[in-house]
SEMAR-155563 format. One line per field, with one value per residue (C-alpha): residue number from 0; z, y, x; residue in one letter. Coordinates in Angstrom, 3 decimals, padded with zeros to 6 digits. Layout:
<nodes>
nr: [NUM / ...]
c3: [Z / ...]
c2: [Y / ...]
c1: [X / ...]
rest: [a / ...]
</nodes>
This chain:
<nodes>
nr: [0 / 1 / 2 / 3 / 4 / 5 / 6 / 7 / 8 / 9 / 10 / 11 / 12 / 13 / 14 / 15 / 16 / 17 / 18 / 19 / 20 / 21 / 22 / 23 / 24 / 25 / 26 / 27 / 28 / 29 / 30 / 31 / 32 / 33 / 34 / 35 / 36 / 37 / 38 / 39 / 40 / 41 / 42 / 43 / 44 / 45 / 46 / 47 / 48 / 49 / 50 / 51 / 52 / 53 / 54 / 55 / 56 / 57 / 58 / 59 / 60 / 61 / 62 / 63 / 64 / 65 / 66 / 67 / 68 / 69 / 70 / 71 / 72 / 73 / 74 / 75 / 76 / 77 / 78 / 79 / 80 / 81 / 82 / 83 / 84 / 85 / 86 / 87 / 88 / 89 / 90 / 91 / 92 / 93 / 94 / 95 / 96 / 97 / 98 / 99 / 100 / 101 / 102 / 103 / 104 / 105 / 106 / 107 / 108 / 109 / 110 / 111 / 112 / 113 / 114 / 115 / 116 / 117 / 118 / 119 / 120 / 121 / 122 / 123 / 124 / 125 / 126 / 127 / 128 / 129 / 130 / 131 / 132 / 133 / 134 / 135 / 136 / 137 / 138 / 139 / 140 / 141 / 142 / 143 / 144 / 145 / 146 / 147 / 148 / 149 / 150 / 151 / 152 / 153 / 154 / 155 / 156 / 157 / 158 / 159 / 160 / 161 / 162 / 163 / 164 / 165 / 166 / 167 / 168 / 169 / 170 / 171 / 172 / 173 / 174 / 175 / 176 / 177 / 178 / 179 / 180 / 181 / 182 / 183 / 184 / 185 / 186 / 187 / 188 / 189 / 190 / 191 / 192 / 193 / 194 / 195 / 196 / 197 / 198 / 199 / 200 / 201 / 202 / 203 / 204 / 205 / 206 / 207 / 208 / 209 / 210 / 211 / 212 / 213 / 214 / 215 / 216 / 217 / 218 / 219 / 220 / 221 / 222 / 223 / 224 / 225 / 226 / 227 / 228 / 229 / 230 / 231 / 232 / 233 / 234 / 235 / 236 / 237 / 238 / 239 / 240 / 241 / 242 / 243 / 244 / 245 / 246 / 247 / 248 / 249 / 250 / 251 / 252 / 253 / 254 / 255 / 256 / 257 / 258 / 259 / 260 / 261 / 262 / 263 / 264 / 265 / 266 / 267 / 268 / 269 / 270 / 271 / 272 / 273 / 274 / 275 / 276 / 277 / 278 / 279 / 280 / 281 / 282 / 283 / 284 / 285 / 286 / 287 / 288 / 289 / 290 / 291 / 292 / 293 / 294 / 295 / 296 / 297 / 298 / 299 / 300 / 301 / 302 / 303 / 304 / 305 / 306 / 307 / 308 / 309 / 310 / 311 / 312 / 313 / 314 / 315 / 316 / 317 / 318 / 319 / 320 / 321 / 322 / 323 / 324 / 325 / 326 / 327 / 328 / 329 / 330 / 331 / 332 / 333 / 334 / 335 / 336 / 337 / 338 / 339 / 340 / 341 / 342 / 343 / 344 / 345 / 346 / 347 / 348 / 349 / 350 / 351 / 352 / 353 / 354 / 355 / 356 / 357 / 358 / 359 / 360 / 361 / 362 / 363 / 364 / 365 / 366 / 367 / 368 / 369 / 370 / 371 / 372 / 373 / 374 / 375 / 376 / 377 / 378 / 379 / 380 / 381 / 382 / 383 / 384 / 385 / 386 / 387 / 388 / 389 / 390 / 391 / 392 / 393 / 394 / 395 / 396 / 397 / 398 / 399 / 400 / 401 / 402 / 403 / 404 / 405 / 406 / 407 / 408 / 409 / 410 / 411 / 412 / 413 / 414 / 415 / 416 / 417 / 418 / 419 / 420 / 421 / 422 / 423 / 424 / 425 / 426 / 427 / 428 / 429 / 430 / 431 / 432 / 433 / 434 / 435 / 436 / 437 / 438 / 439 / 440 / 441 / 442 / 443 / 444 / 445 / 446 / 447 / 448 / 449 / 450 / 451 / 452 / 453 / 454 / 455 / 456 / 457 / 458 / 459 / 460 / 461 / 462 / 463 / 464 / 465 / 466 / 467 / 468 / 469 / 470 / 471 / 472 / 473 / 474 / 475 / 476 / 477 / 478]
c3: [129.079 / 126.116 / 122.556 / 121.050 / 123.704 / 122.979 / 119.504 / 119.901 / 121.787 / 119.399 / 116.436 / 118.676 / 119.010 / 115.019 / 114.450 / 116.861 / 114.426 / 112.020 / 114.085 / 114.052 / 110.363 / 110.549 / 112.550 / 110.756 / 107.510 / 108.956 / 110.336 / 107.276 / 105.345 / 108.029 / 107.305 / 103.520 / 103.916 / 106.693 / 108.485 / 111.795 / 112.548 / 115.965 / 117.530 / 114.872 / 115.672 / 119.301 / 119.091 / 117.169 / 119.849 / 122.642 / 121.014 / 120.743 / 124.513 / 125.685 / 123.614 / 125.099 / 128.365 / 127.875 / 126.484 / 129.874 / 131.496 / 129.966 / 130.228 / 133.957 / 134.326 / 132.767 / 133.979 / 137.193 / 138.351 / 137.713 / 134.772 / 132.387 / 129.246 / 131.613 / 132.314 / 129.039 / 128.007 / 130.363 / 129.361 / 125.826 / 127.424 / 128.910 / 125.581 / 123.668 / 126.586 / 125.984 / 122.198 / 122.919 / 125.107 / 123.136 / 120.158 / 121.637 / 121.511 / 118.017 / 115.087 / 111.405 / 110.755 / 113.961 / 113.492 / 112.757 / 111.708 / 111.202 / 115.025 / 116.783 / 114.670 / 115.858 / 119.139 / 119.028 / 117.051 / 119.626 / 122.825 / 120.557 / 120.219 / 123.562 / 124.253 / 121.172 / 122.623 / 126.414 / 124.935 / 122.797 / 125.394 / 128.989 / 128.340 / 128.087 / 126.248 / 127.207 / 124.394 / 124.808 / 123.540 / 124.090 / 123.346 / 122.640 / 122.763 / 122.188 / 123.384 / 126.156 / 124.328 / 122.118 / 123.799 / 123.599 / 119.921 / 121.798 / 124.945 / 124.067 / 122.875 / 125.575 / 128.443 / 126.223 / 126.258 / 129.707 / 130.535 / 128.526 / 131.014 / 128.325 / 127.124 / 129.191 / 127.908 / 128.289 / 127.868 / 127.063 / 126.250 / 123.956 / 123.622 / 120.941 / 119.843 / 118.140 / 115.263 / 114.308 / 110.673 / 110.387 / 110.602 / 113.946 / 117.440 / 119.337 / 122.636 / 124.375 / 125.385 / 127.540 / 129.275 / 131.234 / 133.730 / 131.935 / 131.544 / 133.100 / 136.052 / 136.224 / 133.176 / 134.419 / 132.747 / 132.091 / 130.734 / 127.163 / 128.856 / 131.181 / 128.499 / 126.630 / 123.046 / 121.858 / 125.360 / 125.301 / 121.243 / 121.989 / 120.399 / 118.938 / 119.200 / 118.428 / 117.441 / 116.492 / 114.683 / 111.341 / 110.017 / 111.482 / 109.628 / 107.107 / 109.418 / 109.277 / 112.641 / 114.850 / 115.609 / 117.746 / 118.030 / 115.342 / 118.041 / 117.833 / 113.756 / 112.117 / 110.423 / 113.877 / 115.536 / 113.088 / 113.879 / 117.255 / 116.848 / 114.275 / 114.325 / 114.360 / 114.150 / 113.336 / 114.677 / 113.457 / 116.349 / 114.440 / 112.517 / 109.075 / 109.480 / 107.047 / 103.297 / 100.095 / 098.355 / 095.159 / 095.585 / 094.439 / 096.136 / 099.437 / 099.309 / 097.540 / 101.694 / 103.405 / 100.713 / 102.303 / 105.053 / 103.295 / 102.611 / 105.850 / 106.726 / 109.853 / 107.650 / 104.787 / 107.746 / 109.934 / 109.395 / 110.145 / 109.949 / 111.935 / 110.272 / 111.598 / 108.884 / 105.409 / 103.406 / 104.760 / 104.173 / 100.882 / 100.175 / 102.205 / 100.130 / 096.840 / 097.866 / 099.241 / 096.706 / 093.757 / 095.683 / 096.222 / 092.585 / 092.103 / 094.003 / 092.593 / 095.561 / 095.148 / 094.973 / 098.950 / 098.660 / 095.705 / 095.765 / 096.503 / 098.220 / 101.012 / 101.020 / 102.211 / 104.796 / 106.146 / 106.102 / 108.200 / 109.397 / 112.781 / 114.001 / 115.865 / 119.785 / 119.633 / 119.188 / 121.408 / 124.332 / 123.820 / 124.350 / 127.244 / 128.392 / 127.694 / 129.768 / 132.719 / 133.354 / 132.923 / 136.465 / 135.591 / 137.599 / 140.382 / 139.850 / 136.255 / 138.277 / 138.135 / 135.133 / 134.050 / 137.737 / 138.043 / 140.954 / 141.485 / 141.537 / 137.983 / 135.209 / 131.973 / 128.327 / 127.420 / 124.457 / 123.268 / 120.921 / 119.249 / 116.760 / 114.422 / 113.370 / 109.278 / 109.694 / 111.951 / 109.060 / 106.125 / 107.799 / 109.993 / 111.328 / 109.447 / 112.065 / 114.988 / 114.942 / 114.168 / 117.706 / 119.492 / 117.536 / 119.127 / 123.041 / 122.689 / 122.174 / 124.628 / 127.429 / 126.890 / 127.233 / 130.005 / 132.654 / 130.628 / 128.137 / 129.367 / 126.937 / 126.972 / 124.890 / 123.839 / 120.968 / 118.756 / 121.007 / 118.364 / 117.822 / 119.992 / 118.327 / 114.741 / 114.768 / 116.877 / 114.130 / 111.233 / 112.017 / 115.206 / 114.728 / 114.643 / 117.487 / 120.011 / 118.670 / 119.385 / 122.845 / 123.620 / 122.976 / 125.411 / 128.064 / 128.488 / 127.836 / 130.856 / 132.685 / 132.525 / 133.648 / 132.239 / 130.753 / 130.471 / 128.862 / 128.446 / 127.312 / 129.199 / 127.673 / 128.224 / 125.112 / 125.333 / 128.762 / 126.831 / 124.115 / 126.359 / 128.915 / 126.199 / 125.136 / 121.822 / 119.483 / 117.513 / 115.604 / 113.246 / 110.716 / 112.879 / 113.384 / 116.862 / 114.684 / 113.334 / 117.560 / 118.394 / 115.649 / 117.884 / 120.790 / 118.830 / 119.817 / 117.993 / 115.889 / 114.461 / 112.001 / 112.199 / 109.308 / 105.597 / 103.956 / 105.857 / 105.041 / 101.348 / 101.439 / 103.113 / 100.349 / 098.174 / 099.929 / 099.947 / 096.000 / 095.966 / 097.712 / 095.539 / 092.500 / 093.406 / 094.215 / 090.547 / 089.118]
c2: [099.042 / 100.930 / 099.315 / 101.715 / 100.428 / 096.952 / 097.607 / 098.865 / 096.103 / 093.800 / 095.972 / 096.052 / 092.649 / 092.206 / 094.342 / 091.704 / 089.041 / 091.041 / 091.080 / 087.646 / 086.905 / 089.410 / 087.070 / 084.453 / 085.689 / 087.042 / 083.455 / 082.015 / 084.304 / 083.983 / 080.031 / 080.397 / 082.679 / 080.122 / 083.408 / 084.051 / 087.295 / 086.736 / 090.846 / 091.819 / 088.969 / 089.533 / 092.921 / 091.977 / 089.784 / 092.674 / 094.976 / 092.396 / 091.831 / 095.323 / 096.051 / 093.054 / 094.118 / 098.176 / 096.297 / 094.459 / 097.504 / 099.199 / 096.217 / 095.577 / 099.693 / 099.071 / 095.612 / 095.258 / 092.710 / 089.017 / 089.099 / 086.164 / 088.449 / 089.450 / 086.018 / 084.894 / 087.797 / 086.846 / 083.408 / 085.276 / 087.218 / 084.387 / 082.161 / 085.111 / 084.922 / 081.213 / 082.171 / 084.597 / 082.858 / 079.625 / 081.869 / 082.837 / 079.366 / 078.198 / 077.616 / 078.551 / 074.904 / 073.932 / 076.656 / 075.831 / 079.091 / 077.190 / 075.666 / 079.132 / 081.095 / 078.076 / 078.858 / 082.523 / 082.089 / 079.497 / 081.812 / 084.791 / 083.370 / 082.703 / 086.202 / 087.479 / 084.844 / 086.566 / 089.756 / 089.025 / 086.702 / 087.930 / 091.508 / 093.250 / 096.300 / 099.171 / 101.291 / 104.997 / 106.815 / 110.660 / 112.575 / 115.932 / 117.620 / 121.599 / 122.337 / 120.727 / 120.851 / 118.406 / 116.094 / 113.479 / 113.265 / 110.989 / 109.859 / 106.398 / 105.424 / 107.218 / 105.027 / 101.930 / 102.260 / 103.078 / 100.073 / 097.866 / 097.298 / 097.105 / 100.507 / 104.070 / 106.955 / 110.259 / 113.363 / 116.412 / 118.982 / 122.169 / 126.064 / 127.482 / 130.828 / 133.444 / 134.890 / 138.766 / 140.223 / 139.842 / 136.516 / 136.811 / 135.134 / 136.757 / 135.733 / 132.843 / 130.184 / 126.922 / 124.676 / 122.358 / 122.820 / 122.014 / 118.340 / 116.010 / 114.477 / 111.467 / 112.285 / 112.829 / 115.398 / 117.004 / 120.364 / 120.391 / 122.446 / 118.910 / 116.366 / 115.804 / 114.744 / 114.022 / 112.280 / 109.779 / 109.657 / 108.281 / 105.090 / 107.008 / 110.545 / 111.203 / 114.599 / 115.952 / 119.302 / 119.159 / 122.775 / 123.445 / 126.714 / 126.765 / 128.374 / 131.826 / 132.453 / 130.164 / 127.990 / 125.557 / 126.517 / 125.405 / 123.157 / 121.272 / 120.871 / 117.202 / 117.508 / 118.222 / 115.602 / 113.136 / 113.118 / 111.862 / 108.550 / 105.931 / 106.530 / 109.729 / 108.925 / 112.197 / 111.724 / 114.530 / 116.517 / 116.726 / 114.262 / 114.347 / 112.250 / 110.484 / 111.296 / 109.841 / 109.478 / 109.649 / 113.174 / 115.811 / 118.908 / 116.606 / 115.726 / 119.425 / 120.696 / 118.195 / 117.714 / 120.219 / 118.745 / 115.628 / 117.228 / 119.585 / 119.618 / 116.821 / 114.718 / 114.532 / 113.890 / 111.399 / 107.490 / 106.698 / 108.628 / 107.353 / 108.401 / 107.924 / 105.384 / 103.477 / 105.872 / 109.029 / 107.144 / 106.417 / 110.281 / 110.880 / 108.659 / 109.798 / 113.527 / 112.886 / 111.196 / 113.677 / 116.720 / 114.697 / 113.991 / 118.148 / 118.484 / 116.612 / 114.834 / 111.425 / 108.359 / 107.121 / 109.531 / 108.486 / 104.710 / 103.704 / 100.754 / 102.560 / 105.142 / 102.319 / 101.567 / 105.081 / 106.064 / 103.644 / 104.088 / 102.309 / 104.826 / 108.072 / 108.529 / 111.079 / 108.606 / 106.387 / 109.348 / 110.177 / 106.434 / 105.754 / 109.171 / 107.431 / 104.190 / 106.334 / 109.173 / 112.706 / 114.702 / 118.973 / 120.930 / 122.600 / 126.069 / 125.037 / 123.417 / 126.982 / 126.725 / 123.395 / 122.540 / 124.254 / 124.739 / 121.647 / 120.076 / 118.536 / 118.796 / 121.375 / 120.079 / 120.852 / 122.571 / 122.497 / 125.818 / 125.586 / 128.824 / 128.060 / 130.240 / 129.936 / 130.868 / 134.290 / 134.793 / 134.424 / 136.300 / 138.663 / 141.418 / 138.722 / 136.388 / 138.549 / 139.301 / 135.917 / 134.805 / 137.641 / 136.476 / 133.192 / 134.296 / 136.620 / 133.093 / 130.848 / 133.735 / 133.711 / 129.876 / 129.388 / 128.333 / 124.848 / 125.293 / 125.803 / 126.977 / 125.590 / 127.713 / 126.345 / 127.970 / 127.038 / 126.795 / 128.690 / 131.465 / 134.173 / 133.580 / 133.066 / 136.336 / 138.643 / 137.757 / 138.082 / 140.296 / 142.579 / 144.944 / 141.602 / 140.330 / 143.337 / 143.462 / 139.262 / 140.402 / 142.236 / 139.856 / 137.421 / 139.957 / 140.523 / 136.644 / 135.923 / 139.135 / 137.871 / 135.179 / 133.096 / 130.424 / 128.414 / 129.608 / 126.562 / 127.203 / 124.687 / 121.463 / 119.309 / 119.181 / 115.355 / 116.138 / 118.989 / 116.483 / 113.535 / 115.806 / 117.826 / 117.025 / 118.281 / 120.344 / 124.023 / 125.368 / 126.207 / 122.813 / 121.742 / 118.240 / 118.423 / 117.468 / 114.403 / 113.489 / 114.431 / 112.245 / 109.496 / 109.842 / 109.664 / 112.615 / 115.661 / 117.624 / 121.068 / 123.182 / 126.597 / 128.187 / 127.526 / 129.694 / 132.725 / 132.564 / 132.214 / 135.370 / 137.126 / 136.107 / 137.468 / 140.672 / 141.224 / 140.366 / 143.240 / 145.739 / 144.581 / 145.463 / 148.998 / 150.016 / 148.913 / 150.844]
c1: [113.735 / 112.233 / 111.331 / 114.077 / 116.846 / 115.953 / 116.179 / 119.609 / 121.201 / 120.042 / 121.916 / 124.919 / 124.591 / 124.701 / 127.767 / 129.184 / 128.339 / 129.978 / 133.111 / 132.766 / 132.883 / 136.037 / 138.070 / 137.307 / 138.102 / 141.653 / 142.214 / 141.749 / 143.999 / 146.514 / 146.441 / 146.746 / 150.219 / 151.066 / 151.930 / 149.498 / 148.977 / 148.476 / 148.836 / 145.837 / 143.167 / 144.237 / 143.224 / 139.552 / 139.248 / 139.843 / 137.482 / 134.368 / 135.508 / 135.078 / 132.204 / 130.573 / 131.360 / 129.709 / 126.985 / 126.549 / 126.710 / 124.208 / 121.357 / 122.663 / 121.763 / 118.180 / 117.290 / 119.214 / 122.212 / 122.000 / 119.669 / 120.226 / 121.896 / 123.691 / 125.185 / 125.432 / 127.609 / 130.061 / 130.179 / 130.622 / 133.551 / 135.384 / 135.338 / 137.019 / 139.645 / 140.016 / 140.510 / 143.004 / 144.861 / 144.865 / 146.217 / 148.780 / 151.014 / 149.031 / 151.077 / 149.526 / 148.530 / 146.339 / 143.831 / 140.539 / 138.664 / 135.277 / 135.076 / 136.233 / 133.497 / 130.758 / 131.833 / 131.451 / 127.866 / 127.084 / 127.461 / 126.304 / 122.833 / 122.494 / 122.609 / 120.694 / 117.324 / 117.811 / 117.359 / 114.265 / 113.336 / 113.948 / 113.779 / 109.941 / 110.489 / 108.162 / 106.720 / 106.378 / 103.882 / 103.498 / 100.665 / 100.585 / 097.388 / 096.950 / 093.337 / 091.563 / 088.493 / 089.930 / 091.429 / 088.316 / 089.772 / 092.783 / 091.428 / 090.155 / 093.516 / 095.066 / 092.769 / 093.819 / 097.552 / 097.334 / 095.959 / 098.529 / 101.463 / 103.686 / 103.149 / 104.017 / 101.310 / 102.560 / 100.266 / 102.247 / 099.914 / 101.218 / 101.239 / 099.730 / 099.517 / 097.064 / 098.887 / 099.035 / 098.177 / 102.273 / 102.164 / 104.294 / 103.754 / 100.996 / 099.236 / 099.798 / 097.441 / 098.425 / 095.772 / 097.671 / 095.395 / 091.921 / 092.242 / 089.978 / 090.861 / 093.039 / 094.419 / 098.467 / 099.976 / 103.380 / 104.875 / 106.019 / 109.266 / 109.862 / 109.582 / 112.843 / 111.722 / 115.905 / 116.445 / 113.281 / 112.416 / 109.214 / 108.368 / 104.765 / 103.610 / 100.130 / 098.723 / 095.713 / 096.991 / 097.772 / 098.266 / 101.244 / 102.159 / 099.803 / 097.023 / 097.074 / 095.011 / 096.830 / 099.633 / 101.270 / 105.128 / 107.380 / 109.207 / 105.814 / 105.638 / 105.454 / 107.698 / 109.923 / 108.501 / 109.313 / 112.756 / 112.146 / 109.987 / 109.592 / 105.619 / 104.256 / 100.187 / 097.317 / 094.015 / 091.404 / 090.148 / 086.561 / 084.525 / 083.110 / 080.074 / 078.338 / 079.253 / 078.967 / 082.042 / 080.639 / 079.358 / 081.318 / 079.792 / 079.997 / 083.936 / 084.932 / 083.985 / 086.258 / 089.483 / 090.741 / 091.028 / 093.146 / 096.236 / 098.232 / 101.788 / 100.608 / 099.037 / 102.442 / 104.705 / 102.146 / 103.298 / 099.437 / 096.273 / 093.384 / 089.991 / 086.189 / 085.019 / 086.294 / 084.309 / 086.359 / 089.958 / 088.961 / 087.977 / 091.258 / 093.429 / 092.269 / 092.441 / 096.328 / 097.049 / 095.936 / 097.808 / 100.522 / 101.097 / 099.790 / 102.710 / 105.435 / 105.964 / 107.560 / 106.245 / 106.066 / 103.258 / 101.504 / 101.569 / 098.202 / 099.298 / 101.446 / 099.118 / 096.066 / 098.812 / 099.314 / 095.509 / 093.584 / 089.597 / 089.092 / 086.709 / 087.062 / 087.849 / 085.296 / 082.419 / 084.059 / 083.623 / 080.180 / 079.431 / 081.413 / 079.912 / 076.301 / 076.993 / 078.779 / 076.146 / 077.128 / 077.103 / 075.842 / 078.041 / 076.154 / 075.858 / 074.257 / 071.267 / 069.719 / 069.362 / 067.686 / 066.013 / 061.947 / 060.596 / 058.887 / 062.138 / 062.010 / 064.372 / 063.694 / 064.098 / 067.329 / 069.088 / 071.908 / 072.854 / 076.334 / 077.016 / 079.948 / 083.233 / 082.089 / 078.762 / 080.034 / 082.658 / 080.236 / 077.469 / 078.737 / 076.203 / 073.309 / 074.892 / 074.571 / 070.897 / 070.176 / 071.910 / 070.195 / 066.539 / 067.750 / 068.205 / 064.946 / 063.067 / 064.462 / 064.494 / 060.663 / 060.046 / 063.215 / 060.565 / 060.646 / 063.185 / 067.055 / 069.762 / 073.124 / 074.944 / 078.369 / 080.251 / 083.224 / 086.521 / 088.152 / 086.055 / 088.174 / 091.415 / 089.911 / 087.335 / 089.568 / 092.068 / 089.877 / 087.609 / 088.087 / 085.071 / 082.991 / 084.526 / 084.006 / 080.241 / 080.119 / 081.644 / 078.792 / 076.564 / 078.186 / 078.375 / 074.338 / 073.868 / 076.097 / 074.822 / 071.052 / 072.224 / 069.242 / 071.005 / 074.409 / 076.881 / 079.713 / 083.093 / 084.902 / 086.764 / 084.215 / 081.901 / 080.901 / 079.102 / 077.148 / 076.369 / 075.583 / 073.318 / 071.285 / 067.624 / 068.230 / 071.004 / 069.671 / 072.383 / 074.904 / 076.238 / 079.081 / 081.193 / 079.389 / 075.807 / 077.511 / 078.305 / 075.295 / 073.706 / 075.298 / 072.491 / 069.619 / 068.055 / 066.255 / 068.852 / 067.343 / 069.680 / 069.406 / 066.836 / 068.882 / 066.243 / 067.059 / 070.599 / 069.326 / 067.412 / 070.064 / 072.417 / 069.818 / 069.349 / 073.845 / 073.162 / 070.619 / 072.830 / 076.177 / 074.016 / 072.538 / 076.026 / 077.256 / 074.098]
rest: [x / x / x / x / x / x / x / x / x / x / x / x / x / x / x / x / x / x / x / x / x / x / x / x / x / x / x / x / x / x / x / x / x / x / x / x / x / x / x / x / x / x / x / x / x / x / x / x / x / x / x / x / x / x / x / x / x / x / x / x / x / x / x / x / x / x / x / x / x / x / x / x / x / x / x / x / x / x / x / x / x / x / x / x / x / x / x / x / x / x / x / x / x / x / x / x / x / x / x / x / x / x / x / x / x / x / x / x / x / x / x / x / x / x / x / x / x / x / x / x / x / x / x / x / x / x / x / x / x / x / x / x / x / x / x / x / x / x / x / x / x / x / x / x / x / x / x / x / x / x / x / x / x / x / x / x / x / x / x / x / x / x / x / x / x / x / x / x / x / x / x / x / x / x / x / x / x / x / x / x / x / x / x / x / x / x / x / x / x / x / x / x / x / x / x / x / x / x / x / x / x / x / x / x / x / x / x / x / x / x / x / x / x / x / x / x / x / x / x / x / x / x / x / x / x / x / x / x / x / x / x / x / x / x / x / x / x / x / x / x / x / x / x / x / x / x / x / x / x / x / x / x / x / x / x / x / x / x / x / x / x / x / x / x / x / x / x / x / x / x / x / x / x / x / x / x / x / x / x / x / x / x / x / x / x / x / x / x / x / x / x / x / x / x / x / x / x / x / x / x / x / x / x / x / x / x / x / x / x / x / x / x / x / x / x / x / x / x / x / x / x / x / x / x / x / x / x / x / x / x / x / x / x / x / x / x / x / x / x / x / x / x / x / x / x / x / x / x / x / x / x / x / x / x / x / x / x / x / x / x / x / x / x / x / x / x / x / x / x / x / x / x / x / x / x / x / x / x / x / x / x / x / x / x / x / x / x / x / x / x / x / x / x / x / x / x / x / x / x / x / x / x / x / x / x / x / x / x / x / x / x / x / x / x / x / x / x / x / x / x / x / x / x / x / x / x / x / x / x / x / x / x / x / x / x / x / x / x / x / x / x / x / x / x / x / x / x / x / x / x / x / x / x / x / x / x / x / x / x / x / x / x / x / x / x / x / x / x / x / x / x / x / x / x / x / x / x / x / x]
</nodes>
């Protein structure tokens, strides 16, 4: 039986107690005319009788014949046919309201402590993941509920969709398929969200329609999902890191990130550390207030309820990735493997979707510059080259001349075929596995921060004087 069904028979079980005070009521005004009205407490009798009995029903259908509810609600039934009966040949006088609504309390507990007793209610809780790559940001708490007998965890992962200039629906991406192994999954088009109403759903996109690039469908939104389950909890599919809360320039880059459709709908938002709640309570809280919204959303103290930093799944994987051993799949042993047998130092490039956006053409270069130098030193030095999941949909979107040029520059990469290129789901074994990270400023530094090993962030001070040379051409144009 599920927490929800539980929950119900125990309501049903409270409009019964209501009945009760009914009958009592009626008994006692039918002793004060001295006039019985024997038909209509019959009757209130009859009903609690047959809705006892569908109540039966339904428990015997979830927990099997002979359970102990079970047999108290018949003892239930056959005292309101003593009542009725006995009724039936009273006179106004001999009634005694008080002892017939004892009984009827009596038998009614017995049944209410069965219930919360005898009856383990199994909690549902559904996950819905939309990219494969992400789904380390849930799988700790997945592995945990899994392992609670009490508990059924579902994983339903989602569609989602690049989005045209129009706004409108454009190609379709689903990747059902991509998630690791053991990890039982089921279509979103098999899992009835109005027939089960999960007892927590747990996502880990937030944008809902306010992204302009993609989208999960609308079927999919939080506020959608809300009317389906009592808890709807958002974990962040990236981390922040370390950040001082105090710093200004520091939480203007991440309040953005504080206030999205998921996040206003979510009953609980699970963040990497107490610093970033804070930053995300104060943020939420001051567009919340920008917004007019009421005061559920503004009250600090339910708002220290809803936001709540336990820590990240994400650092959880790369631990449990640590203690396990990470196996490279065999046709990347070209790649890291001299001919001596021993291993290469590792590296682990990562180029982000900003830094393409910002720099463009400046970006380009820079990644071929990159490849140039590692070709040269590959005999010792092996490349794993793993960019942003998002970068197809986000710079064919954006930018499309960009994107065919990027294209390119994938195309030779892999046609050299001199070093990995990784575009898989798995980013923790990439993390775990490297020798060192070289790139763009990504959430994937603050994982990789985690192992202890050699971080490098790619040159600041040519990005400066490239800012200064697009300064230089902005102002000969003007002259």
């Amino acid at each position: 039986m599920r927490v929800a069904q539980k929950q119900e028979i125990l309501e049903a079980l409270s409009s019964l107690s209501q009945a009760h005070e009914e009958i009592k009521d009626e008994l006692h005004r039918s002793k004060s005319i001295l006039t019985l009205n024997k038909q209509k407490i019959q009757n209130m009798l009859s009903e609690c009788q047959e809705f006892a009995v569908s109540l039966g029903e339904f428990i015997e259908k979830l927990e099997g014949e002979g359970h102990s509810a079970i047999e108290s609600i018949e003892s239930y039934c056959e005292l309101l046919y003593e009542i009725y009966t006995e009724l039936g040949g009273t006179d106004t006088g001999s009634i005694n309201e008080s002892k017939i609504n004892k009984m009827l309390k009596k038998q009614l507990i017995k049944i209410e402590n069965s219930v919360k007793n005898d009856i383990v209610a199994i909690r549902e809780i559904v996950f819905l993941p939309y990219k494969a790559s992400m789904w380390d940001s849930m799988e700790s708490i997945y592995l945990a509920a899994r392992e609670d007998e009490n508990t059924r965890a579902v994983v339903v992962p989602i569609a989602y969709y690049e989005k045209n200039p129009d706004g409108s629906f454009g190609k379709m991406h689903y990747e059902i398929d991509q998630y690791p192994e053991g990890v039982e999954v089921v279509s979103y088009a098999e899992y009835s969200f109005e027939k089960e109403k999960p007892d927590a759903i747990v996502i880990h996109n937030a944008y809902d329609d306010w992204n302009f690039v993609t989208s999960i469908h609308p079927q999919f939104y939080a506020q959608n999902l809300k009317k389906y389950t009592q808890l709807l909890i958002y974990i962040p599919y990236f981390v922040i890191g370390e950040i001082n809360a105090d710093d200004e320039n520091m939480v203007k880059n991440v309040e953005h990130f504080c206030f999205m459709p998921g996040i206003i709908s979510a009953d609980r938002v699970i963040l990497e550390s107490e610093t970033v709640r804070k930053i995300y309570i104060e943020e939420y809280r001051k567009n919340a207030k920008r917004c007019g919204f009421p005061s559920e959303h503004t009250d600090r103290k339910l708002l220290e309820e809803k936001f709540v930093g336990i820590g990240s799944p994400k650092y959880d994987k790369i631990m449990m990735e640590q203690e396990n051993g990470t196996v490279i799949p065999q046709a990347w042993m070209k790649y890291v493997v001299k001919p001596d047998g021993s291993r290469k130092k590792i590296v682990l490039y990562n180029n982000s979707i900003a830094a393409l956006l910002k720099r463009g053409e400046d970006m380009l270069d820079k990644m071929e510059g990159i490849f140039r130098t590692f070709k040269e030193v590959q005999d010792d030095i092996a490349l794993w080259w793993r960019p942003h999941p998002l970068i197809e949909s986000t710079i064919s979107s954006m930018r499309p001349k960009l994107w065919q040029e990027y294209q390119k520059i994938v195309q030779d990469y892999k046609t050299q075929d001199w070093g990995i290129y990784d575009d898989t789901a798995e980013l923790d074994r990439a993390i775990v596995v490297a020798d060192a990270y070289y790139g763009d400023w990504s959430s994937i530094v603050h994982l990789f921060k985690q192992t202890g090993k050699p971080i490098m962030i790619t040159n600041k001070k040519e990005w400066l004087e490239a800012d200064e040379r697009e300064q230089e051409r902005k102002s000969e144009q003007v002259k």
